[in-house]
KOLDRENVO-359970 format. One record per residue (C-alpha): x, y, z. Coordinates in steps of 0.001 Angstrom, whole numbers, padded with zeros to 6 digits, always signed. Layout:
XYZ
...
This chain:
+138176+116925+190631
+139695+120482+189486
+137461+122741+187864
+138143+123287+183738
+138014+126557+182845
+139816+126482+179461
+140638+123723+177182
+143956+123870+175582
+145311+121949+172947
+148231+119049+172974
+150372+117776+170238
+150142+114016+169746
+152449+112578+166775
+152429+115809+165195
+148520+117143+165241
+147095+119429+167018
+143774+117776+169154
+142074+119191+171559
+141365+117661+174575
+139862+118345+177747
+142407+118311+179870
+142885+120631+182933
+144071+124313+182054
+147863+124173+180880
+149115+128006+179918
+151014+126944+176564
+150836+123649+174356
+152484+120802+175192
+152533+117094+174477
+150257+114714+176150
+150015+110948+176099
+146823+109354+175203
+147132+108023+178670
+146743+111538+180480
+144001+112102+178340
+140699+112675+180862
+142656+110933+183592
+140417+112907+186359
+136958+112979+184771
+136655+109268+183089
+137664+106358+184836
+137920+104107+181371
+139891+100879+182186
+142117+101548+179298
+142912+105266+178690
+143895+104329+174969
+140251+103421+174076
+139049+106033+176276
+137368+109184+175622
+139129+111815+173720
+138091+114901+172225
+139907+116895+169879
+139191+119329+166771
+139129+118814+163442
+142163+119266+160917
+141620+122653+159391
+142286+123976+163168
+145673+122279+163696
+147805+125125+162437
+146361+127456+164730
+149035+126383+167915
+148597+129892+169807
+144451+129040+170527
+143885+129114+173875
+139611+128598+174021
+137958+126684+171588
+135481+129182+169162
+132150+128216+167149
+133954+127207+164149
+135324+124187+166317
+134583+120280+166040
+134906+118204+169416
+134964+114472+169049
+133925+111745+171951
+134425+108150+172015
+133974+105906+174829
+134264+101812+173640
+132781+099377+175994
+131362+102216+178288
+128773+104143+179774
+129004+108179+179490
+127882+109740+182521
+131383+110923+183356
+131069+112375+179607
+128189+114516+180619
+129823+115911+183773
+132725+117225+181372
+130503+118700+178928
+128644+120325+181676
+131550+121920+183185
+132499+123556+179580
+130727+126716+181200
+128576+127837+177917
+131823+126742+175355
+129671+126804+171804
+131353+123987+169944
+130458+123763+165900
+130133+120179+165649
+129653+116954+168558
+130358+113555+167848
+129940+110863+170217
+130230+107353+168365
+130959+103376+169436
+129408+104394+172857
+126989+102675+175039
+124979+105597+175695
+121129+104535+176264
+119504+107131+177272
+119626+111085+176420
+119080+112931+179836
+117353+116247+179540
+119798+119426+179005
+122481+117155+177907
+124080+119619+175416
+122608+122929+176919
+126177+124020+177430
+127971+123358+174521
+125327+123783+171894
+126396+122473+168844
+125129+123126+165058
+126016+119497+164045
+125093+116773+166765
+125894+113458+165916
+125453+110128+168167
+125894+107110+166117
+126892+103339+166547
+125676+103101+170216
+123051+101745+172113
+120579+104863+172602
+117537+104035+172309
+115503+106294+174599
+115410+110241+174764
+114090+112285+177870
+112524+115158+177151
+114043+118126+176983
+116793+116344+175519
+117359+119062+172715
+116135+121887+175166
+118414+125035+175204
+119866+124003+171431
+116875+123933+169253
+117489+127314+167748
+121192+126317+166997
+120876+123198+165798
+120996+122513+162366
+121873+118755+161832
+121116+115897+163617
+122273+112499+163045
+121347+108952+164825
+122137+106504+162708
+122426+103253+163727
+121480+103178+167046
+118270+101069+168085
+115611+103856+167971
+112211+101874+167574
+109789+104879+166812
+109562+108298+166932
+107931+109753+170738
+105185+112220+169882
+107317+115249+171920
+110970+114114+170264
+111470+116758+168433
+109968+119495+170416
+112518+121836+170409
+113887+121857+167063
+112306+123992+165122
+115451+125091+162965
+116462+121745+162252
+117139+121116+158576
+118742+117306+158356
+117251+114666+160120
+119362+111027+159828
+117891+108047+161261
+118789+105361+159234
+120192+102269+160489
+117118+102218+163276
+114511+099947+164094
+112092+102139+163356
+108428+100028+161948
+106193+102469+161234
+105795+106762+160236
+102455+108387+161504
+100788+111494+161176
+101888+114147+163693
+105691+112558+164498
+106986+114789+162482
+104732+117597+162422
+107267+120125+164787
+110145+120141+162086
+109062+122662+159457
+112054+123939+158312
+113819+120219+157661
+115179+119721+153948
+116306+116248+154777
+114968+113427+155977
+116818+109926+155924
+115201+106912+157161
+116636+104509+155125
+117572+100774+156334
+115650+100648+159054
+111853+098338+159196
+109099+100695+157981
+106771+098707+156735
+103713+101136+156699
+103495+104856+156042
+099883+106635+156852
+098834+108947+154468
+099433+111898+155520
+102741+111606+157675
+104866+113950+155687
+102387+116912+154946
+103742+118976+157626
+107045+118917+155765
+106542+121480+153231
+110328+122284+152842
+111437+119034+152247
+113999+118876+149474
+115308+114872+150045
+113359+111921+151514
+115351+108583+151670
+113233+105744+152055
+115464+103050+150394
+115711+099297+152320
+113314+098825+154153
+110080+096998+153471
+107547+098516+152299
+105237+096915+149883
+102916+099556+148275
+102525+103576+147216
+098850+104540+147902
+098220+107917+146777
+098161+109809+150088
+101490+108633+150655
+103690+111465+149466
+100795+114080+150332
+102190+118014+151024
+106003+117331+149792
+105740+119531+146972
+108947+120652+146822
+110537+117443+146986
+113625+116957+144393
+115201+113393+145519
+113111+110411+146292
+114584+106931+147209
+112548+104151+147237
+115117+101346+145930
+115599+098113+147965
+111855+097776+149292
+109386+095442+148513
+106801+096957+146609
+104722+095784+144096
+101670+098212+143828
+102129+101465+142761
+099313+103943+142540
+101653+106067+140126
+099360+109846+140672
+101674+109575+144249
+103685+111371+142044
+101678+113505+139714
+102008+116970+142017
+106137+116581+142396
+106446+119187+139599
+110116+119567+141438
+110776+116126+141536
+114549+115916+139998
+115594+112093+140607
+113482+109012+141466
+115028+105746+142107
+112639+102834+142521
+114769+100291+141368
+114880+096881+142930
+111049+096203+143623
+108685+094029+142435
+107236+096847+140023
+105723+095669+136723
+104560+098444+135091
+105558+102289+134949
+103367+105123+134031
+104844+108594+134770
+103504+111701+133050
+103560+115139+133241
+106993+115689+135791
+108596+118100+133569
+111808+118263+136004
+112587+114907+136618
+116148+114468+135230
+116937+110666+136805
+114706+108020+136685
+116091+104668+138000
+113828+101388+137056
+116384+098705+137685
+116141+095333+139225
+112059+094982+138794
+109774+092736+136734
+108917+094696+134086
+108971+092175+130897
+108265+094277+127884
+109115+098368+127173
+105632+098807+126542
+104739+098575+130016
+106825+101794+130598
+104772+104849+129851
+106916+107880+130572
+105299+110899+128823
+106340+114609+129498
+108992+114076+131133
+110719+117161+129285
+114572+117068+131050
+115217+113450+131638
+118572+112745+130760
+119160+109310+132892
+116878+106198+132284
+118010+103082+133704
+115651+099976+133218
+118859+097676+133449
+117984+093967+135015
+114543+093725+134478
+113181+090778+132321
+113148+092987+128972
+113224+090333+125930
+113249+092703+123136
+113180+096324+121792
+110465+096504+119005
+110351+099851+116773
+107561+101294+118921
+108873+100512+122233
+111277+103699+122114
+109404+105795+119016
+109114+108379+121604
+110441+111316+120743
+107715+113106+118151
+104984+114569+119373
+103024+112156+119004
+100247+111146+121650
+100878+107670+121126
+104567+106922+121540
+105900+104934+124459
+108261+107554+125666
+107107+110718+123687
+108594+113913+124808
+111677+112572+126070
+113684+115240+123894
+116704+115540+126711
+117306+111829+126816
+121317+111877+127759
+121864+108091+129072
+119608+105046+128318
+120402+101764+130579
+118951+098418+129491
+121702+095879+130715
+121370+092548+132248
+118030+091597+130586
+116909+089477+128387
+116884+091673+124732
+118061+088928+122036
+115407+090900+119413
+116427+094834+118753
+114926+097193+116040
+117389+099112+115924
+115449+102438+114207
+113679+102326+117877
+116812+104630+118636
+117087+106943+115418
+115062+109802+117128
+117525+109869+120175
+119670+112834+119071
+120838+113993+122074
+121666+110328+123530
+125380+110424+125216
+125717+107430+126829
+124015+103871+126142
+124198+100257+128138
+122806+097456+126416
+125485+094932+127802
+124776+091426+129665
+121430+090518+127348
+121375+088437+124341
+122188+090995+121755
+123990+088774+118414
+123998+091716+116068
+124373+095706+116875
+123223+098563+114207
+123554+102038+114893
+123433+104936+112538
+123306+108558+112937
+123288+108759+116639
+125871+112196+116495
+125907+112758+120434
+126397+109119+121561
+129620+108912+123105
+129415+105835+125292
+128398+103007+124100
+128689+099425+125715
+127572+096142+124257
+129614+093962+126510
+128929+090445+127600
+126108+089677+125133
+126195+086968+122316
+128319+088763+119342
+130463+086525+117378
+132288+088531+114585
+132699+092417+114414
+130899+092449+111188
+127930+092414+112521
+128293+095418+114296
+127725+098128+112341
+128537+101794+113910
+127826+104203+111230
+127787+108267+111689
+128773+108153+115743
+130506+111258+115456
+130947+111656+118710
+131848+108255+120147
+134584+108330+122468
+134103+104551+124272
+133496+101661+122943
+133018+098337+124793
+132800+094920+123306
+134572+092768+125906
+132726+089338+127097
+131345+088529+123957
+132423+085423+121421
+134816+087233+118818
+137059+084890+117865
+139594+086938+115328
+139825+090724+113491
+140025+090921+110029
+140757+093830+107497
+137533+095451+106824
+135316+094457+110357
+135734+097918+111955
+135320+100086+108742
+132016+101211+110198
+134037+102908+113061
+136314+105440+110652
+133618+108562+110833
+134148+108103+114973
+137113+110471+114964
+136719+110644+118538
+136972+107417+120086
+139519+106944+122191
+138933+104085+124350
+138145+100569+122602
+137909+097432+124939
+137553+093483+123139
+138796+092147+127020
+137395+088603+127530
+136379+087903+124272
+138215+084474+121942
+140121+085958+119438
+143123+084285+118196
+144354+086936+115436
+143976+090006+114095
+144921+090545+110487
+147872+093538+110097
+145665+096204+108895
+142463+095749+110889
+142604+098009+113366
+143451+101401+110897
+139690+102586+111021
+140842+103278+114814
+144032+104646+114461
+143145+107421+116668
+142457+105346+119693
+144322+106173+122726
+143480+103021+125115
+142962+099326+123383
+142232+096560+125929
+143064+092777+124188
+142923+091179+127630
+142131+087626+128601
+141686+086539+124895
+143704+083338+122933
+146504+085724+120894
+150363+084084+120415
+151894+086499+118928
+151417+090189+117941
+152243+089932+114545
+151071+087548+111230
+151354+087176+107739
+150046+089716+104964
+151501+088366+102503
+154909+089991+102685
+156165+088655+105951
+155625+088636+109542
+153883+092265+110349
+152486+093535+113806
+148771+094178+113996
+149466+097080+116245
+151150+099169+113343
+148799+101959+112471
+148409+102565+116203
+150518+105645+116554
+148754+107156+118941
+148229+104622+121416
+148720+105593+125166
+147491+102585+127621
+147893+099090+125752
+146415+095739+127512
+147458+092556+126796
+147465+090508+129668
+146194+086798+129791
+147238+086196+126158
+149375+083392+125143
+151855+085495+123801
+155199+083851+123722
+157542+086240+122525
+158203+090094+121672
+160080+090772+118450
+161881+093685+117192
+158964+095604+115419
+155979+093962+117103
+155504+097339+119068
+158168+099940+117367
+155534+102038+115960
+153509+102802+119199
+155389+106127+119476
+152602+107507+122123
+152711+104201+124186
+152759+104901+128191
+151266+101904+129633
+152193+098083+128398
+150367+095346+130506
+151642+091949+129091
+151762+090167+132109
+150336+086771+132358
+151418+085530+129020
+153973+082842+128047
+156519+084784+126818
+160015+083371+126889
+161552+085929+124763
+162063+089914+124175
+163824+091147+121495
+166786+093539+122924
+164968+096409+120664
+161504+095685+121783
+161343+098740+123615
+163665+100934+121827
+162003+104523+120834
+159132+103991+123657
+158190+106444+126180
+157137+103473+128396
+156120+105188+131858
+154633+101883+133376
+155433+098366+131988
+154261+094756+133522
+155946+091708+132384
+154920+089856+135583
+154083+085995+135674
+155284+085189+132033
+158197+082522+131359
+161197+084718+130615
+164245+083264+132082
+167094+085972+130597
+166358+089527+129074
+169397+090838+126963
+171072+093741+127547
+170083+096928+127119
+166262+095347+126187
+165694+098667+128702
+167559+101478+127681
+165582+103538+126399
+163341+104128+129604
+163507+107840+131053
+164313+107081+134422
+162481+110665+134839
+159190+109097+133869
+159186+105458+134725
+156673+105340+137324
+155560+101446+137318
+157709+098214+135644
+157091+094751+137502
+158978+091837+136052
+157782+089371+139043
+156884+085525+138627
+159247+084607+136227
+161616+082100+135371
+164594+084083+136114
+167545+082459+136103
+170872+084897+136093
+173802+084989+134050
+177139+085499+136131
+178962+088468+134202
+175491+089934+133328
+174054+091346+136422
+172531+094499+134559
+168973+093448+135233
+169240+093041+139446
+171203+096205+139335
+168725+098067+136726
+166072+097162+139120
+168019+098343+141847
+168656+101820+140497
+164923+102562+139698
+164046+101891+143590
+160651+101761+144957
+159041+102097+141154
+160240+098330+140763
+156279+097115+141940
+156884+092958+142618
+153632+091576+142341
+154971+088276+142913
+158695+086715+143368
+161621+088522+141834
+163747+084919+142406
+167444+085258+141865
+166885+088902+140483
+166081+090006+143301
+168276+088788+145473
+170781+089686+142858
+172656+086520+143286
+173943+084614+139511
+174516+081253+139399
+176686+080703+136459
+173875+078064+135127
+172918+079775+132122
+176583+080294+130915
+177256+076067+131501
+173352+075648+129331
+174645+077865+126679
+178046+076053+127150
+176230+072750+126577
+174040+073936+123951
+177420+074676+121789
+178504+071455+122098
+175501+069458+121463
+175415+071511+118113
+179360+070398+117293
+178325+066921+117932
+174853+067326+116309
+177217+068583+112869
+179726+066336+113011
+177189+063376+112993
+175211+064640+109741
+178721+065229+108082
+179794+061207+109340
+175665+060267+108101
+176037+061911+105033
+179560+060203+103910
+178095+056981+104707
+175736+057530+102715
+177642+058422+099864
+179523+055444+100070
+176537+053195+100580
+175460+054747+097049
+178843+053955+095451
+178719+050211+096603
+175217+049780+095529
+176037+051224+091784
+179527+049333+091672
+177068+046197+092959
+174848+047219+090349
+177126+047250+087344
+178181+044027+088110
+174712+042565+088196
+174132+044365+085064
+176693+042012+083887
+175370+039218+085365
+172062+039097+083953
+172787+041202+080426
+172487+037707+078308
+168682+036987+080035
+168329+040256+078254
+168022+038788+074591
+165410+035819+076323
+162321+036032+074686
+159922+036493+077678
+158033+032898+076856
+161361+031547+077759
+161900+033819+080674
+158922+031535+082213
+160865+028293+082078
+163219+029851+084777
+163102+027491+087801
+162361+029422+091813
+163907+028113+094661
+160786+025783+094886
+162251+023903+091442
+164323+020284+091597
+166346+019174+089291
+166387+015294+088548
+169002+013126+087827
+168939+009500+085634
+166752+006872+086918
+169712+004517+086560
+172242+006324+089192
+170209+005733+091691
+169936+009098+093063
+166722+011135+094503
+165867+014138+092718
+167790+017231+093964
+166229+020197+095382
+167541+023347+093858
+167935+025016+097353
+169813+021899+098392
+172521+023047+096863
+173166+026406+098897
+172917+024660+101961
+176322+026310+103633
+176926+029452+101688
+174310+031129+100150
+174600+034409+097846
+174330+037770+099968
+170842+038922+100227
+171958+042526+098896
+173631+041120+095426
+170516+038270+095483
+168292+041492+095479
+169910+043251+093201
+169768+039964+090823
+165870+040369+091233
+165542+043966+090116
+168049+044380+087506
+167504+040969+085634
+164812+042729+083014
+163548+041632+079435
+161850+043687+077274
+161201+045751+080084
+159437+043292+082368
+160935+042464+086032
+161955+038715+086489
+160867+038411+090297
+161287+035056+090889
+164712+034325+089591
+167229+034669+092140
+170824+033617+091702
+172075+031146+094360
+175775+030245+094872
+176215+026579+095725
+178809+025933+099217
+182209+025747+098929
+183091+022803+097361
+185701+022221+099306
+183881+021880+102278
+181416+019589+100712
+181805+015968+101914
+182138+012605+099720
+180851+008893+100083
+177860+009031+098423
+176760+009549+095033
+174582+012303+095863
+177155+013922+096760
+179321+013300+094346
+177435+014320+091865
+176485+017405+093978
+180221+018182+093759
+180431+017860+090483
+177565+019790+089347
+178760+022923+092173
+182489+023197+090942
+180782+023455+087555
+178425+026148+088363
+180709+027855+091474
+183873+029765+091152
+185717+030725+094339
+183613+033216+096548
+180241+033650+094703
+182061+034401+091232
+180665+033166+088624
+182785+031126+086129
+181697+031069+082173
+181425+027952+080204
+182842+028089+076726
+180872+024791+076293
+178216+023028+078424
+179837+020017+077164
+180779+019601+081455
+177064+019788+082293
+175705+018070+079948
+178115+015011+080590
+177215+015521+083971
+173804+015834+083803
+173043+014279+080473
+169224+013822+080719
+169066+016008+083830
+165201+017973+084133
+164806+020896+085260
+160685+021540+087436
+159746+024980+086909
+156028+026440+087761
+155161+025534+083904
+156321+022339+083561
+159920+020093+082824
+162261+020568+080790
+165691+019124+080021
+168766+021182+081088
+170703+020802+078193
+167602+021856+075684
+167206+024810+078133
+170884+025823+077413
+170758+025159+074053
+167890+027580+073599
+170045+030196+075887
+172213+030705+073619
+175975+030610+074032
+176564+033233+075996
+174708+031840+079241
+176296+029821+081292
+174194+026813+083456
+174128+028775+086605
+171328+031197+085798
+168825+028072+085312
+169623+026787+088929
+167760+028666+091884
């Protein structure tokens, strides 16, 4: 094996690394594959060891020796190390700044391992030590500053581990097994500032264990499982600033654990089984973090003194409601649930249960900037005079119409959330509480139900720079004040970002978004929008547009003019129906000139490929002529019915002519006018059956149009006469003879019947009557003679109005 007596550096793909590598007078490229060829005999040299510095040294090409401000890196997958060692040994005294040996199935740490490089930072983590000999850190303990073992399966802490590192200030070694911390493990570091042992088993901690660590600044402690504080626990750390206890299991809390941290900045003891809070007197602690426990009521939260706390998160506990006293804390009074928290910057009580808020609870927080009361129960929201609240979210609780939130005097209020709740529409007037917030700037209604917004209900927030409508039920972004059609987005003028996705917006006319002047970001994608107006976008300084997954099948031209192609950064018109026009390609070849800032989220279809198909020019083609045929049909509909009209007036002065003599009937006489159900009976002595009326319209009866038209315009004295129809005997040529009946049917038809259903006047009934001379005519009132009938008629009506 030759002897290394300077490292020298190799360019792979364009960075400088250093490797170990026998001595080589000027830089030069070497394959991952010559890489420790002599020294480690890994199966495959491309997951074999490799060392090499860090970035900021990869401009300096003329190094020859590697100096202290140097990082090496090792990695050995699937292997053991001892060839590793023998390298590091052979470095001859080379001071390296930081060692990293990860993904390695070291096991044990042999004594003097790093005696000759002697790093500041040593790190071993993601292998399978488990075991260190001692003397391990021999040599090093006055240079080393950091150690880290995380995640390796250490399973406790050897009295004599730490022997030699006196000067060692961070100690990582989470991701262990470790079970247990005892007095005296740790007793040898005295100058640490950092301890982690999170996410490892520690189930017990002795009273005691950390008083030797009188400089400790952090102590990480979060998931493992430890079930109670006792208060010993924390004995000697003094100093301490950051405590993590989150993600344990504890339940008891003897809370005077705390009570001598007068440095104590942030405590997070969120997600436990705690129930009840009582800290006092820790005038420095800035973060307090209650989250995910079991407290049920703000009165089991005591927190007095606490002079700078600015953070208080309580969010997913099994809070119900916020009475007045629960947060009347800020007076000096000895009695208030919170009193002397003066500094109180963010407040977070989401994902409980709070349906019941008294809202003057918060009156006295006057230097509140940010507040969470989203995912609870919350149906109505009043806030007044809070002048340093700037954030302010109410999302996902049970609000049904913005008036009944009332913002009043939020000077400051720059965000405002409201998504996830049940607003169904925005009318003129709901957001006048917001017009004294000058300053807000972001407003979110995402995931709510609203279905319109009335034109001038959003000018109390003119100002707004970001509006997020997302995921609600709007189809269109304009309605009706009364004038016409006018967009809702009007008086926002200085809107920047402008959501609108998951709508069921189906089209995008000309001034629907003309006065958005400021507008940089439109996200309408996910709508059902067949059409844009080819001015839609005119006078926009658009620098990212989505129009992906909607329904549009054609844009016009020139819908995109007026983009800078200096500033377009984003537009995505993906999953849509496109279907393209031969002759007006501008769209595939628009998309084509903006390049790589044409983002497909889905299929660009026929646009992409930039390929027409003619089919919308044969649709349109089609269209046209089903609107010819269409108009030539009404015009055909419309002349037949004109002419229908003229027959049924010419058919109607003729009836008029018909029937004018029933006109002078007296009604009482109208009565005595057979139906079809009448007969009319002949002389005994002929010998002859009584004739049915209807009998004699056997072959050719009158047309059902003119018999109508008998029926309605037949009137006296204004009544109808409905059961009076006019009935044209047959032909009487086609009438047979032989018998008397019909013989006498004869006569009485070529008496009654001229021609064709004309109607031939009598200047006599002389004919009838010798014909019929004692004939009766059955109506529905009785029987009555014929020729008394037509005597009482008059001489102007003629024998075939009395037969039916």
């Amino acid at each position: 094996m030759p002897q290394i007596q300077k490292p020298t550096f190799c360019l792979v793909k364009g960075l400088f690394k250093q490797y170990i590598v026998p001595q080589i007078q000027r830089p030069t490229i070497c394959s991952i594959r010559e890489i420790f060829k002599e020294y480690l005999k890994c199966k495959k040299f491309q997951e074999a060891c490799r060392c090499f510095i860090d970035s900021s040294a990869s401009s300096r090409e003329s190094r020859s020796s590697l100096r202290d401000s140097d990082d090496v890196w090792l990695g050995c997958t699937r292997q053991k190390m001892p060839q590793v060692f023998s390298a590091l040994n052979a470095l001859n005294e080379t001071m390296v700044s930081k060692l990293w040996i990860w993904d390695s199935l070291i096991n044990i740490i042999p004594a003097d391992m790093f005696a000759q490089v002697r790093p500041r930072v040593l790190s071993i983590e993601h292998s399978g030590l488990s075991v260190f000999r001692a003397g391990a850190f021999s040599n090093i303990g006055q240079r080393l500053k950091v150690l880290q073992l995380r995640n390796n399966i250490l399973k406790g802490i050897e009295p004599m581990m730490f022997k030699d590192l006196d000067r060692l200030e961070v100690l990582d070694l989470g991701g262990n097994k470790i079970a247990q911390i005892t007095i005296g493990q740790l007793d040898r570091l005295k100058d640490l500032e950092t301890l982690i042992l999170s996410d490892n088993q520690l189930s017990f901690l002795e009273d005691g264990a950390f008083q030797a660590l009188g400089n400790l600044r952090t102590l990480n402690l979060a998931n493992n499982k430890l079930t109670n504080i006792s208060r010993g626990t924390f004995r000697g750390l003094n100093n301490l600033e950051t405590l993590n206890l989150q993600s344990n299991n504890i339940g008891s809390v003897d809370w005077s654990a705390f009570a001598h941290m007068k440095n104590l900045r942030t405590l997070d003891i969120g997600n436990n089984h705690i129930t009840r809070v009582e800290l006092h007197g820790l005038h420095s602690l800035e973060k307090l973090f209650i989250n995910n426990n079991s407290i049920q009521s703000l009165k089991n939260v005591s927190l007095r003194d606490l002079l700078n706390l600015s953070a208080l998160s309580l969010d997913r506990n099994s809070i119900t409601q916020i009475g007045y006293g629960d947060l009347h804390s800020l007076a000096e009074s000895a009695r208030g649930t919170f009193r002397g928290l003066n500094n109180l910057e963010t407040l977070n009580l989401q994902s409980n249960n709070i349906g019941s808020v008294d809202w003057s609870a918060f009156a006295h927080m006057k230097n509140l900037r940010t507040l969470d009361i989203g995912n609870n129960h919350i149906t109505r929201v009043e806030l007044h005079g809070l002048h340093s609240l700037e954030k302010l979210f109410i999302n996902n609780n049970s609000i049904q119409s913005l008036k009944n939130v009332s913002l009043r005097d939020l000077l400051n209020l720059s965000a405002l959330s409201l998504d996830r709740n049940s607003i169904t529409q925005i009318g003129y007037g709901d957001l006048h509480s917001l017009a004294e917030s000058a300053r807000l700037s972001s407003f979110t209604l995402a995931a709510n139900k609203i279905i319109k917004i009335e034109p001038r209900a959003l000018e109390p927030i003119h100002q707004i720079k970001t509006l997020s409508l997302e995921n609600n039920q709007l189809t269109s972004l304009s309605s009706n004040d009364g004038n016409g059609n006018v967009s809702f987005l009007r008086p926002l003028r200085k809107v920047k970002n402008l959501f609108l996705s998951s709508n069921n917006i189906q089209q995008i006319e000309e001034n629907d978004l003309s006065s958005l002047t400021s507008l940089k970001t439109l996200a309408i994608d996910h709508n059902e929008i067949e059409k844009i107006h080819s001015r839609a976008f005119a006078g926009l300084p658009l620098t990212r547009i989505y129009l992906n997954h909607n329904r549009l099948f054609y844009l016009p031209k020139g819908t995109f003019d007026s983009f800078s192609m200096d500033t377009l950064d984003v537009v995505d018109v993906s999953d849509n129906a496109w279907q393209c026009i031969c002759g007006e390609e501008w769209l595939a070849d628009w998309l084509a000139a903006i390049g790589d800032r044409n983002i497909a989220d889905g299929s660009m279809g026929c646009v992409g490929s930039r390929v027409c198909t003619g089919r919308l020019n044969e649709e349109e083609q089609h269209s046209v002529w089903i609107t010819v045929v269409a108009s030539v049909l009404a015009i055909v509909s419309l002349l037949i019915l004109v002419a229908i009209t003229f027959l049924y007036l010419e058919d109607g002065k003729r009836l008029d002519q018909l029937t004018s003599p029933l006109r002078r009937v007296p009604s009482d006489l109208l009565q005595l006018i057979p139906n079809s159900g009448s007969s009319i009976s002949l002389p005994h002595e002929t010998g002859v059956e009584p004739l049915i009326a209807a009998e004699l319209t056997q072959k050719q009866p009158l047309s059902s149009s003119l018999r109508n038209s008998a029926i309605k315009k037949t009137t006296t004295n204004g009544s109808n006469i409905k059961k009076s129809p006019l009935i044209l005997a047959s032909n009487p040529n086609e009438l047979s003879t032989g018998s008397a009946v019909e013989k006498k049917r004869l006569a009485l038809n070529e008496d009654l019947v001229n021609g064709r259903g004309a109607i031939r006047r009598r200047s006599t009934r002389s004919s009838l009557t010798k014909l019929l001379p004692v004939g009766i005519v059955r109506s529905q009132i009785g029987e009555f003679p014929l020729d008394i009938l037509l005597a009482c008629s008059g001489p102007n009506v003629s024998s075939r109005q009395f037969v039916t």
